[in-house]
N, C-alpha and C positions, 0 to 999 in steps of 0.2 A: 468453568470458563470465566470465570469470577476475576482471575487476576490477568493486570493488566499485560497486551500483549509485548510491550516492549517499553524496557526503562528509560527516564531522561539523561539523555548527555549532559554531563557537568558544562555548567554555564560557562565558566572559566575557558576550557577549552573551545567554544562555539562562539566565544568572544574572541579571544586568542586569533580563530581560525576566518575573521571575517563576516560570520553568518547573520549577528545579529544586527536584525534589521532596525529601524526606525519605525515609533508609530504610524499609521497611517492613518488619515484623513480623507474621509472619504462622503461629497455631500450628499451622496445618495442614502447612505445610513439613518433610519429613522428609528429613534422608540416607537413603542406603541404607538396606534394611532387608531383613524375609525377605518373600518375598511376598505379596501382599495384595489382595485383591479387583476392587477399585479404584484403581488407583496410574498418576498421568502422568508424565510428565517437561516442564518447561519449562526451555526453551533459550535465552534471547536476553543479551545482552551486559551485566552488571550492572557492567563495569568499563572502562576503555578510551576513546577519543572517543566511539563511537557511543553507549555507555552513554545518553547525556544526550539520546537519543532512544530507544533501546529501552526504556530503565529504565522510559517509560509504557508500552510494549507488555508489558513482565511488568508492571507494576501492574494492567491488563487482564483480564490472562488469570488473576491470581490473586484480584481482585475476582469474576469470572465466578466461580469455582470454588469463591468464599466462597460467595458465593449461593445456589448451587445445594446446596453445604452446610448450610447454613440453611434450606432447602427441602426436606431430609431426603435428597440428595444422589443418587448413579446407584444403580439398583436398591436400594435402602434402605439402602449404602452410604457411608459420608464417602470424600469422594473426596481421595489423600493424592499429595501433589506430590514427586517427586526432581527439585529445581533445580539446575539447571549455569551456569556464565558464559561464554557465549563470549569475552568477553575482548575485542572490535573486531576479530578472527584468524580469518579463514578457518579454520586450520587449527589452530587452540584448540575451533572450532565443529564440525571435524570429531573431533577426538577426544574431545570431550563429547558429542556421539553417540553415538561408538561405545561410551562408558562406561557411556551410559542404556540404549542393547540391551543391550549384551552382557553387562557384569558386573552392570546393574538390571534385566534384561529385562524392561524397557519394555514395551509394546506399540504405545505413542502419545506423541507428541510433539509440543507447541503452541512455534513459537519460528522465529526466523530475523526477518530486516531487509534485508540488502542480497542481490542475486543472487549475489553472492560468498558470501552464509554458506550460501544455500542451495543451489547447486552443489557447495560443501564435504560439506555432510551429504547428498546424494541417493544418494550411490552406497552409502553403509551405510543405508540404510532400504530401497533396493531388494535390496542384497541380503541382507540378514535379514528381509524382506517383513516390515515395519515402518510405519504410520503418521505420517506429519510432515502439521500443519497450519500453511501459511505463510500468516500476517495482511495480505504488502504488494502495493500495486498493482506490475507488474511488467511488462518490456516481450514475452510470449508466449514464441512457439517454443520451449515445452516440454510434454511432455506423460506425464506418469508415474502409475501407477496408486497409489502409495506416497501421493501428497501430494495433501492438500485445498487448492486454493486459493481465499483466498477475499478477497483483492484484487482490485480493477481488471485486467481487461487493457487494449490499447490500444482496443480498440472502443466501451467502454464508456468512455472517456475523450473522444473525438473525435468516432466517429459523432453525436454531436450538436453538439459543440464547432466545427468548421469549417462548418460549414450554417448554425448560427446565425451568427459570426462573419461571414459573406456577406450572408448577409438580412438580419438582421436591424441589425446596425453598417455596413455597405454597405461594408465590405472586400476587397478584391479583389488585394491586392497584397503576400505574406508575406515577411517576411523570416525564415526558422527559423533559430533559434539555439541551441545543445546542448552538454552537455559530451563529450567526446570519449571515448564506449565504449560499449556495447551496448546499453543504453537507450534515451538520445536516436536515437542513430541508427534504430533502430527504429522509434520513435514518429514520426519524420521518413517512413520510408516509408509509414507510412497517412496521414501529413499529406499527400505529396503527391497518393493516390489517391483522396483527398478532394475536392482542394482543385480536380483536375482533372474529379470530377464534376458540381461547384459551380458552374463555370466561372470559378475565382479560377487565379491560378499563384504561386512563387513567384519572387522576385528573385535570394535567394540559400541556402544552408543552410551555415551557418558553425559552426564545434566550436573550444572550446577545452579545456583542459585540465583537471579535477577538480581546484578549489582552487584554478584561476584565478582573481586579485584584482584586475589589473591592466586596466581594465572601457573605458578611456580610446578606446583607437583603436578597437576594437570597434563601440562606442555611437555612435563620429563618422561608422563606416563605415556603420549602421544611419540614419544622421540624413540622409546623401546619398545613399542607394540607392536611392529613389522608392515604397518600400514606405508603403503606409498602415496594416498592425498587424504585429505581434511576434511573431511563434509560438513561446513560450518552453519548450525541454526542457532547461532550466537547474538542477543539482541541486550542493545541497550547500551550503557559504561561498561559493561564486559565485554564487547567487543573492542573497546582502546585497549583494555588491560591486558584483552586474550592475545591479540595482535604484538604489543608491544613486548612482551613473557617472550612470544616466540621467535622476536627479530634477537631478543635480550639473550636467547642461550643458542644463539649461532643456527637456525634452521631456516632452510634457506627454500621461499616458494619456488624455484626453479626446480629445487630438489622432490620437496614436499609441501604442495602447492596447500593451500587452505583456498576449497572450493564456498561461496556462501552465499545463502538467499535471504540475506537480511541487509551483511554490508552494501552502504550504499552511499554515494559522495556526502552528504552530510558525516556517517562516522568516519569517513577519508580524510575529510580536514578536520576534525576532530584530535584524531591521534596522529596525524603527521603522513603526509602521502609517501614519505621512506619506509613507513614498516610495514606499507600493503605495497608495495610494487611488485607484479609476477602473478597476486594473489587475483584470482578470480570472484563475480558474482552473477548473479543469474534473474535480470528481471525483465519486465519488456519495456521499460523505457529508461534511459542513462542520457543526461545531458549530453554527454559529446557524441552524440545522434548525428550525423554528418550529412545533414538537409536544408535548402534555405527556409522552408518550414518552420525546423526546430531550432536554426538560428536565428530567426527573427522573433520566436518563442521567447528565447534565452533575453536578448534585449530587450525586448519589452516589459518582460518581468524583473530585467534589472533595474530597467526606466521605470518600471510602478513603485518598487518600494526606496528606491532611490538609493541602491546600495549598488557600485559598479562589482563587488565579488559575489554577491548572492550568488546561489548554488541553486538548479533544480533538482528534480531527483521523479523518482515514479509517484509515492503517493501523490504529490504536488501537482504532477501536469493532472493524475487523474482529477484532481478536486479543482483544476480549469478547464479540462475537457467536460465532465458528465453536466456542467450549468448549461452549457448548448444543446447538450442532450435533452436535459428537461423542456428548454424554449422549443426547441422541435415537436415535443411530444405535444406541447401546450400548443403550439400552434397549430398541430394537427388536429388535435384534438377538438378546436378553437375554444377549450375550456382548461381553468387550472386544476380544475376537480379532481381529487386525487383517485376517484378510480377511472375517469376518465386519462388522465396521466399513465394511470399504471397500463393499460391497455394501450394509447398511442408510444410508448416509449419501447415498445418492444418490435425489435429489428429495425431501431434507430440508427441511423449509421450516422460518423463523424472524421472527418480528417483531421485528427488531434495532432500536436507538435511532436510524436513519437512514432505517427503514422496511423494508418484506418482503425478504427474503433467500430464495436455495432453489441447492441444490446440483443442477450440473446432471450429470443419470443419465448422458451420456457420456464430457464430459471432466475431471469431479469439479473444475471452478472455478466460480466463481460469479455466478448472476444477479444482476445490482446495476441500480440508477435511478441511471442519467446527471442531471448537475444541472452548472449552472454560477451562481458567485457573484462578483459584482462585490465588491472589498476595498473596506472603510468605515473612516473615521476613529478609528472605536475597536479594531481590529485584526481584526473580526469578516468576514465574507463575507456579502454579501446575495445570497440566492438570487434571479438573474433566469431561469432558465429552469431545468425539470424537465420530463424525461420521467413519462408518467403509470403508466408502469409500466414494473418491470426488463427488462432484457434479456439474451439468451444471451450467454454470454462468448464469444468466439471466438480464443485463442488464437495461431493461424495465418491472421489475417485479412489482414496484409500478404502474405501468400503467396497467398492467393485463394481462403481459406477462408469457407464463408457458409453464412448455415444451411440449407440443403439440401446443400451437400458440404461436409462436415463432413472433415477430415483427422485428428483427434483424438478413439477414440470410446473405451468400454469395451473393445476387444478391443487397444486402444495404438493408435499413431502409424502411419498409411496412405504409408509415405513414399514410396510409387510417387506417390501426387496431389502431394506435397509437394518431389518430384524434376523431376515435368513442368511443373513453375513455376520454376525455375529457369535 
């Protein structure tokens, strides 16, 4: 689980497409200092490839923290940031960690992006019994008392996604396509557990490489394998390249939809909103969320970093929702204390700009509303199907987890159930 979970988009195109945002300045941000009441630490990558996608997950998380500043902040508190850059490095991300414990002694920490930064940073939060809240959907089997999560896992991705995909578009025949490492792969095993309750199967489940460009043979071998949709866990610059191969030799999502739990309006305007139109994704929050809610969300995040086209997207609102989650916990708690936190945080609830959030009391990830949104010609997602209400994460649900046997509770990971599945 070493490699990272998804590549960076070529800068070029993310400039091209509007997203790059402007420094931000922000006077709450402090170096080191002596300690202080209220004090976090954010972590995610201000430098590097990935930059040009985390740089909005800290604009998030320090919009959130404005906020709540202005709202007279955690216990009557200004809540005062030590920021670090992971740099795109695993292991830049592990020793800005260990810098926000151990010489900031931290208590909490909002940051990470790919499952590479954050297997980096796990093992110093668990062992200085420390706080990390990770903002990205992620493919499960982990389970740590240390970290809030409060992305997607694969259940809350799918469970709705292949049923609808059967019934409702009369699909029956996958072809799953991924990049080659512990995500897709993943996502592939509750695709197939799906697809075989559905009564759909697949053709084939084919992997390439992270940063694979070369889209040609691929696409040809998709156009003669008898499949009628895509099941796309395609992440990174191979999703411009997979997308663009398949507008390039005349395949037409109307016909032969490319269904995906990765694409998401960042890789939209990226490659151009013409060569995903038709084509589907499956997260539970999409900017064109049609709530004053989430549109007063969208403006304000465009008015923080001063950019009128900024884009949200899922990781993003989560890494603005879970900072209120924590002031919650802290205020219940009426301490920052991170095992004080990790106990008041559980069955926090929030009305995030995507809609009700709540952390769930056993395996500290989070209940999210599954949604699926058909891509439109102006780079936005039209929501065609939503659950009417969130759902439990399930973590270990490729392994035969459900909510009545639960392998992932408050007391940690049950891995006698988790061993007799294998």
């Amino acid at each position: 689980m070493s490699i990272k979970r998804r590549d960076v988009l070529r800068g070029a195109s993310l400039t091209a497409a509007g997203l790059l945002v402007p420094p931000l300045a922000a006077p709450f941000i402090r170096t080191a200092r002596a300690a202080s009441p209220v004090r976090v630490g954010v972590l995610f990558s201000l430098t590097g490839g990935l930059s040009i996608i985390e740089k909005s997950l800290s604009d998030a998380t320090l919009m959130a923290i404005s906020e709540i500043n202005a709202a007279g902040g955690v216990m009557g508190e200004k809540v005062e940031v030590v920021q670090e850059d992971g740099a795109s490095d695993p292991k830049t991300y592990n020793e800005k960690a260990s810098k926000l414990i151990v010489e900031d002694d931290i208590p909490t920490v909002f940051g990470g992006y790919t499952s590479a930064s954050r297997k980096a940073v796990l093992p110093v939060f668990e062992k200085r019994d420390r706080m990390f809240f990770y903002p990205t959907y992620y493919e499960g089997y982990e389970c740590s008392k240390n970290v809030v999560y409060t992305g997607a896992v694969p259940n809350q991705q799918l469970s709705n996604f292949i049923p609808w995909i059967v019934k409702t578009l009369g699909k029956k025949k996958f072809f799953i396509v991924g990049s080659n490492y512990i995500y897709p792969r993943e996502m592939s095993k509750v695709c197939k557990i799906l697809m075989k309750q559905n009564g759909a199967e697949w053709v084939a489940d084919e992997y390439l490489e992270l940063g694979h460009s070369e889209w040609g043979s691929m696409v040809n071998k998709i156009k003669n394998s008898g499949c009628d949709a895509v099941l796309s866990n395609v992440v990174g610059d191979s999703v411009v390249a997979f997308y663009r191969e398949y507008k390039n030799q005349g395949i037409s999502h109307e016909k032969l939809p490319i269904c995906a739990t990765v694409t998401s309006e960042i890789e939209i305007a990226a490659m151009g909103p013409e060569y995903a139109v038709g084509s589907y994704t499956s997260f539970p929050y999409f900017m064109a969320i049609d709530t004053p809610r989430n549109k007063a969300f969208v403006q304000r995040y465009r008015a923080f970093v001063k950019d009128p086209k900024a884009v949200t997207h899922h990781a993003l609102e989560s890494a603005y929702f879970q900072v209120f989650l924590w002031k919650q916990a802290v205020e219940k708690a009426k301490s920052v204390k991170p095992d004080a936190v990790r106990e008041a945080v559980r069955g926090q609830t929030y009305a995030a700009p995507g809609g009700d959030v709540k952390v769930d009391v056993d395996n500290l990830h989070t209940w999210l509303t599954p949604r699926i949104a058909q891509w439109q010609a102006d780079g936005q997602g039209k929501i065609v199907n939503a659950y009417p209400h969130p759902i439990k994460p399930l973590p270990y649900v490729a392994y035969g987890e459900t909510d009545t046997n639960l392998y992932c509770t408050s007391k940690g990971l049950d891995v006698a159930k988790l061993r007799a599945r294998h």
